[in-house]
TIROMI-375991 format. One line per field, with one value per residue (C-alpha): residue number from 1; residue in one letter; x, y negated, z. Coordinates in steps of 0.25 Angstrom, whole numbers, plus 5000, padded with zeros to 4 digits. Each point is the difference from the previous one (the first is absolute). Last residue first. Layout:
<rs>
seq	c(NUM_...) .
type	c(A_...) .
X	c(X_...) .
Y	c(Y_...) .
Z	c(Z_...) .
</rs>
This chain:
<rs>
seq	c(423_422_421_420_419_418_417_416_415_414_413_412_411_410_409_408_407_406_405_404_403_402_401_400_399_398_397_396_395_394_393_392_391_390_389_388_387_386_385_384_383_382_381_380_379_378_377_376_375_374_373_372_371_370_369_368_367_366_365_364_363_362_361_360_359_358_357_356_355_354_353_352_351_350_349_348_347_346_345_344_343_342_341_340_339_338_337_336_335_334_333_332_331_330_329_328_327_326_325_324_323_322_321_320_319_318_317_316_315_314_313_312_311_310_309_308_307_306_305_304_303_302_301_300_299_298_297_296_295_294_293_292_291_290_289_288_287_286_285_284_283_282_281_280_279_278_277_276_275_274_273_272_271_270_269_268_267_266_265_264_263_262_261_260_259_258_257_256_255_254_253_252_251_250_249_248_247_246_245_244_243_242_241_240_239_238_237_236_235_234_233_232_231_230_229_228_227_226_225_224_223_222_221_220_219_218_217_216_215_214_213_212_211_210_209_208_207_206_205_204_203_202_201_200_199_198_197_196_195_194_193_192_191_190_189_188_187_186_185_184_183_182_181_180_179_178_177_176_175_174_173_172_171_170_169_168_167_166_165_164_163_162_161_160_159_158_157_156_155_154_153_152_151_150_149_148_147_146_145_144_143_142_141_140_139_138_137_136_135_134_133_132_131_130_129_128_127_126_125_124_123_122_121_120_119_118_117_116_115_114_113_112_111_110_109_108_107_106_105_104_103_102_101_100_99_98_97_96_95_94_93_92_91_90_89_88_87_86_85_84_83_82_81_80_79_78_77_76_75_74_73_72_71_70_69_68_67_66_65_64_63_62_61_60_59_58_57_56_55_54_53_52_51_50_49_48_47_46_45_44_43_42_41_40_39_38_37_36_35_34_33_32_31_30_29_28_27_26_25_24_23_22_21_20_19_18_17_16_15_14_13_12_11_10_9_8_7_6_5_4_3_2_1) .
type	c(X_X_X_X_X_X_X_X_X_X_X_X_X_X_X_X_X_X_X_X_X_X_X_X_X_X_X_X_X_X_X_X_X_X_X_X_X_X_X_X_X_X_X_X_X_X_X_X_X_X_X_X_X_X_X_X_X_X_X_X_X_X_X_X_X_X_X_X_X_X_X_X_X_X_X_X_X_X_X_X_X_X_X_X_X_X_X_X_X_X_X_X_X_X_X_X_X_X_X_X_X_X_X_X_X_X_X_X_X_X_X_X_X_X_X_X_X_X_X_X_X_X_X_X_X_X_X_X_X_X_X_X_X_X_X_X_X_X_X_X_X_X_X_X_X_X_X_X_X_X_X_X_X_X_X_X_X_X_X_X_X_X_X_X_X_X_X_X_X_X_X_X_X_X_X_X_X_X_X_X_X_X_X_X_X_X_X_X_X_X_X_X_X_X_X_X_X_X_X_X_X_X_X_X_X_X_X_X_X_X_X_X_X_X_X_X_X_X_X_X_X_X_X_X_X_X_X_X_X_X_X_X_X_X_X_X_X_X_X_X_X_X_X_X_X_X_X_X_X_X_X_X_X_X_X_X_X_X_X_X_X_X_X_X_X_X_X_X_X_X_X_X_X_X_X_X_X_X_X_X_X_X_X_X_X_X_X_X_X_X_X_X_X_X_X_X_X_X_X_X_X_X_X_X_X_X_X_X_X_X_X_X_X_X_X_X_X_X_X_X_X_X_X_X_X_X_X_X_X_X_X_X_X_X_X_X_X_X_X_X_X_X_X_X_X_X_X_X_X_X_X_X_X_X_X_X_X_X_X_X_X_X_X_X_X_X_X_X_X_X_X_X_X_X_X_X_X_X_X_X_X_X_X_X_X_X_X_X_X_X_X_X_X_X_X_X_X_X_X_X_X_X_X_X_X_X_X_X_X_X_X_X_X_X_X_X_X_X_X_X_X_X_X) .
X	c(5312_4995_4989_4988_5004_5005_4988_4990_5007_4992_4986_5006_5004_4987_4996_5014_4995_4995_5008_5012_5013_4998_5013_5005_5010_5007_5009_5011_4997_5014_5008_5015_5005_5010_4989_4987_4994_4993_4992_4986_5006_5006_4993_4992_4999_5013_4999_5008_5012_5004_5013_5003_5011_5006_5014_5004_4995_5011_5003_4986_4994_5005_4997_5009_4999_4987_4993_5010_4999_5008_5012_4991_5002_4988_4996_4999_5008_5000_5010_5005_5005_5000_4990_5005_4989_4990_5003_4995_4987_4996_4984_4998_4987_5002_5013_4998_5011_5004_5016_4995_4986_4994_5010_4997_5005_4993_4996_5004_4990_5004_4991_5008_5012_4996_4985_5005_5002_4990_5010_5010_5004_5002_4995_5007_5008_5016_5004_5013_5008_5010_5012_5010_5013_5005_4987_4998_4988_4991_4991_4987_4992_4986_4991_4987_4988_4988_4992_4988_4987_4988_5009_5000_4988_4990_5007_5009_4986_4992_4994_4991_4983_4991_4986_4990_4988_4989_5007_4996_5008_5013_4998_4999_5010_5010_5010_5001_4992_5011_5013_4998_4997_5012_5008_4993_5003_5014_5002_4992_5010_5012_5008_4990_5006_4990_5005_4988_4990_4992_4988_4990_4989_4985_5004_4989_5006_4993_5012_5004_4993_5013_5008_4994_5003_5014_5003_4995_5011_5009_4996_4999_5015_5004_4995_5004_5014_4998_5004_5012_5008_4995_5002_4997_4996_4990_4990_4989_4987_4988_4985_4991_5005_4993_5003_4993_5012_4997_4998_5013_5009_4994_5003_5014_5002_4995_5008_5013_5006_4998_5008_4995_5006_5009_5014_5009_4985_5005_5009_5005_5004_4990_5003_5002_4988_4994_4989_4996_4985_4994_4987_4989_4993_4987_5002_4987_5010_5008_5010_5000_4995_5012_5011_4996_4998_5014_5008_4994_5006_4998_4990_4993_4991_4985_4992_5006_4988_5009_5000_5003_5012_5005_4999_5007_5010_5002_5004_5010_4997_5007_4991_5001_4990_4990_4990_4993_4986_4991_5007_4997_5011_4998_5014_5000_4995_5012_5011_4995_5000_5016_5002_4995_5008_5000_4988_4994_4990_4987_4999_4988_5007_4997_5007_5012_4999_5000_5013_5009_4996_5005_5011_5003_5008_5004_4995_4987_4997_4989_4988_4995_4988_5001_4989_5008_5012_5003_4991_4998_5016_5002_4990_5007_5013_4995_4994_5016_5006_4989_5006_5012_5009_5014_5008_5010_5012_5007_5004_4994_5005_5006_4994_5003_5010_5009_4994_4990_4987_4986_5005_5002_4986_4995_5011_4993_4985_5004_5007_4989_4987_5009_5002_4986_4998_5008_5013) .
Y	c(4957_4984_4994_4999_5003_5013_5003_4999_5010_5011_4990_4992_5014_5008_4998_5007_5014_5006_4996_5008_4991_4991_4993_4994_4990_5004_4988_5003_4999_5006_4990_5000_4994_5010_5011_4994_5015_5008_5012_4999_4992_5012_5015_5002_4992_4999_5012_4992_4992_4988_4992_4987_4992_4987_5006_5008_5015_5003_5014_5006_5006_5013_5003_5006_4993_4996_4991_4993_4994_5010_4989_4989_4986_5000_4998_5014_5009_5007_5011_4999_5010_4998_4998_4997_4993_5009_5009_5013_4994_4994_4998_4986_4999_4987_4995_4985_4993_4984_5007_5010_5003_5011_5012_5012_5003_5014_5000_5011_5002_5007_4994_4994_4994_4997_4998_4987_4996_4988_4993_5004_5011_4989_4988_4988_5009_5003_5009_5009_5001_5012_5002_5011_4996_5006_4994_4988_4994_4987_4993_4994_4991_4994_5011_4995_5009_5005_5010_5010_5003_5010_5012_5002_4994_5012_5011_4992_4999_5012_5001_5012_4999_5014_4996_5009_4994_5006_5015_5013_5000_4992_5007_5015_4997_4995_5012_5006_4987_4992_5010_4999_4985_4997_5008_4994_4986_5005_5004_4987_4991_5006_4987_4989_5005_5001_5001_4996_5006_5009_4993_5011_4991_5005_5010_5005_5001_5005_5006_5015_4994_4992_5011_5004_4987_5000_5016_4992_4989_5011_5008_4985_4997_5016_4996_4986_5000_5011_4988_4998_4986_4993_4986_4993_5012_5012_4991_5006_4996_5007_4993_4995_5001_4991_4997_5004_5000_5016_5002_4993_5008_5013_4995_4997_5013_5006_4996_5000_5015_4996_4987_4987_4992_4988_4995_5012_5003_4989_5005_4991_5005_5012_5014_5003_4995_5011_4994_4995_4996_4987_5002_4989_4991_4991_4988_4999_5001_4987_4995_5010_5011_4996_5000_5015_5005_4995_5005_5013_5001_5000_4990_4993_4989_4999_4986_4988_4990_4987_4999_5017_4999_4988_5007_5010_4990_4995_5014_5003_5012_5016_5008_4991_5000_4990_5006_4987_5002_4998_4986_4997_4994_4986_4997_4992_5012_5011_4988_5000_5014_5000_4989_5007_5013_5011_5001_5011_4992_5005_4999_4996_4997_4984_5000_5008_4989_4989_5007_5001_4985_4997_5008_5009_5011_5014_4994_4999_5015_4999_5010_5009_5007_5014_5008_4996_5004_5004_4990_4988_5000_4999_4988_4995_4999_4994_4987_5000_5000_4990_4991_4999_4993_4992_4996_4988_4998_4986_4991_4987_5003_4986_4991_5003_4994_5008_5013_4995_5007_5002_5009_5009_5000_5002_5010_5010_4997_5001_5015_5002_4999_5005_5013_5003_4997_5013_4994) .
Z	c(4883_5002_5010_4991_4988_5005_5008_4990_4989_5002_4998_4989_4993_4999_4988_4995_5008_4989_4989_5005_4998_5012_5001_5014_5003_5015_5004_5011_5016_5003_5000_5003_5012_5002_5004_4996_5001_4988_5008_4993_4987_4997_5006_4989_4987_4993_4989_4990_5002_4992_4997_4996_4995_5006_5004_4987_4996_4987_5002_4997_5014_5005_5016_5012_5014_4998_5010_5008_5015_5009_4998_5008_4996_4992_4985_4995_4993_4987_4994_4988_4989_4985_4988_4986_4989_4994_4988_5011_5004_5012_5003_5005_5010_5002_4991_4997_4993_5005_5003_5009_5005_5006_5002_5008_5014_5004_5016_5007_5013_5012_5009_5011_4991_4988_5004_5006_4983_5002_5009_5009_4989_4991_4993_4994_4990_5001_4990_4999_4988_4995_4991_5002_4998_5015_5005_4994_5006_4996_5008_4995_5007_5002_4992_5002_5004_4993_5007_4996_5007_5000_4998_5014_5004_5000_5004_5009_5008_5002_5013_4999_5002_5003_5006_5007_5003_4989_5007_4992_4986_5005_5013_4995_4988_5010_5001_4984_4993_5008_4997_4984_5003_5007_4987_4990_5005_5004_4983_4995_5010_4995_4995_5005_5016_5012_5015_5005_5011_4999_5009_5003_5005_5009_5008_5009_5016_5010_5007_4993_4988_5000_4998_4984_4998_5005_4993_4987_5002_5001_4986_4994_5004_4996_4986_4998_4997_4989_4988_5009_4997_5010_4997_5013_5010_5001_5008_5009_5007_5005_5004_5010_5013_5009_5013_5014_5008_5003_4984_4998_5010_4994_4985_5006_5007_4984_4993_5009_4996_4985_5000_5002_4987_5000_5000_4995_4993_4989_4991_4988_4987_5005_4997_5016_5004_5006_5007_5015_5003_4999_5008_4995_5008_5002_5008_5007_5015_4996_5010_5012_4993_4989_5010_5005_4985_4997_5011_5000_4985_4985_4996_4988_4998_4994_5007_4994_5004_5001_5015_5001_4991_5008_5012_4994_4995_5015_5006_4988_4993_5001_4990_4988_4989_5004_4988_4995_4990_5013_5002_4985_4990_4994_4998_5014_5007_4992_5004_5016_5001_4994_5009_5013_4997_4993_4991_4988_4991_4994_4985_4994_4985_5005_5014_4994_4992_5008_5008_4987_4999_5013_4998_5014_4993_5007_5015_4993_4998_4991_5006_4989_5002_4997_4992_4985_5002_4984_4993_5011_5002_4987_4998_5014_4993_4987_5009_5006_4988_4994_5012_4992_5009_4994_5011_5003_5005_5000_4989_5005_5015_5001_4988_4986_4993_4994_5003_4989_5005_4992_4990_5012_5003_4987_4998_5011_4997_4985_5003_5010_4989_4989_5010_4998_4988_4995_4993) .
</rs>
């Protein structure tokens, strides 16, 4: 077993060693995750090789861990911000006002005052509306233009809700010269789990008709911001494809122009893998249907829970076995003279009929209440919408691993805020 995985497989059963479902206080055997903060550190390695001249912004709405957070702050990383929480994470993990992008082009009136009170200056818009609300509340702000994309490859599609479209570019650059705001820059996002390695190519050709616009009303773009959208499957294949279309349309800037800055939003990209989830198995159902045998799982997480992505962001996670009868089976590789497998399907804890996360699944036949299961590839878009739903928490235990030697010294620094006020 790589060392990799023996660093998560102990973390895993050192935990689980710990519990005696017995007699363990309420909540004892509850959920917990396994991060690999060397995932994430490998991530940005990757990122630095093959996109190397655009500066990632972490999406924190993907995964706001603390620790997660304190190194983005460490590898340099700016921050991409949605509401006054998500600013207020970034700033209490050590990130820099100037390195927050306020990426959301309809805000609340109070959070803009907020951004402007804590020093947050770089926002997006999309609409009149906007640019006449933020000359009345912060008129320094300094602004990007989100502008419409085909999204239509996207897991989750996003220009249903934002994006100027072509026809309004440029009456909004006009309405913002005559108020005296500040365009500084471009903005587009492709959508969550876009699956189109070309994605980007018509995006930077319009971003490029904007700059190109802008001159038009004594504007000098300063931030082409390309969004996120990012995947770890085929991420060398887009890299190579953004930066074939950037040396074709932004050689002249990127060459020419000190102040020119290209930053994305990646953030599933770099957490998704990060993270793995044990979870108990609390029941076990039998079905005979018409002598055919099958079992259905009952774990004390659900779609409510962790698994949200389930159901808006068209995640399938894969059940795999843990522990079962005092044997560890972390990264388990099944082999033909193995013991039988059959057909579950498994559920989650609430009330609510909708809550199950595999319909269709094969486990070995002998799974009893009391065992565990794990889930890899759990680190975007879990913790971040997990909801109390039925009284069930949704503040679980996070235990990190740092299974890259160079970011080990740092783990009393990352780690501060969960032993200071729990994760």
């Amino acid at each position: 077993m790589h060392k990799v995985h023996e660093q998560i497989r102990d973390a895993f059963m050192t935990r689980i060693d710990g519990v005696d479902v017995d007699t363990c206080d309420a909540g004892g055997e509850d959920p917990f995750f396994v991060v690999d903060l060397g995932e994430v550190y490998r991530q940005h390695l990757r990122w630095k090789k093959n996109l190397g001249r655009v500066e990632p912004f972490y999406a924190v709405k993907c995964n706001p861990d603390p620790a997660i957070l304190r190194l983005m702050v460490k590898l340099g990383n700016g921050f991409d911000c949605a509401s006054k929480a998500e600013i207020d994470m970034v700033l209490r993990a050590g990130g820099h006002p100037s390195k927050i992008i306020y990426a959301q082009p309809c805000k609340t009136n109070s959070y803009i005052r907020y951004a402007k009170s804590v020093g947050v200056s770089l926002m997006t818009f999309d609409n009149a509306d906007e640019l006449y609300k933020i000359k009345q509340l912060y008129p320094a702000a300094r602004l990007v233009l989100r502008i419409e994309t085909d999204d239509s490859q996207a897991a989750c599609q996003l220009s249903c809700k934002f994006g100027a479209q072509k026809s309004s570019v440029r009456p909004l650059l006009e309405t913002a010269a005559s108020l005296g705001l500040q365009v500084v820059g471009v903005s587009f996002h492709v959508g969550s789990g876009n699956e189109d390695p070309n994605a980007y190519r018509k995006c930077l050709s319009d971003a490029n008709d904007v700059f190109s616009a802008a001159l038009d009303y004594g504007y000098k773009m300063e931030y082409l911001d390309i969004g996120g959208g990012f995947n770890s499957e085929d991420f060398e294949k887009v890299a190579a494809n953004i930066n074939r279309e950037l040396d074709g349309m932004y050689m002249d800037r990127m060459m020419n122009d000190s102040d020119f800055k290209i930053i994305a939003e990646p953030g599933r990209y770099y957490v998704e893998m990060a993270s793995s989830l044990a979870a108990h198995v609390i029941a076990r159902r039998t079905i005979n249907d018409q002598g055919v045998l099958s079992h259905m799982l009952y774990l004390n997480d659900g779609v409510y829970g962790n698994f949200s992505g389930i159901m808006y962001d068209h995640q399938r996670p894969l059940p795999r076995l843990l522990k079962s009868n005092g044997r560890c089976f972390y990264n388990y590789e099944r082999t033909p003279s193995d013991r039988h497998y059959t057909k579950y399907s498994i559920w989650g804890p609430t009330c609510d009929g909708i809550d199950w996360i595999s319909k269709k699944c094969f486990l070995p036949d002998d799974i009893k209440t009391g065992d565990w299961l794990y889930f890899t590839k759990m680190g975007a878009y879990t913790t971040a919408s997990a909801t109390a739903f039925n009284g069930f928490p949704n503040d679980h235990q996070h235990i990190y691993v740092y299974t890259e030697a160079a970011i080990a010294p740092w783990k009393d620094e990352l780690e501060l805020d969960v032993r200071q006020n729990g994760f």
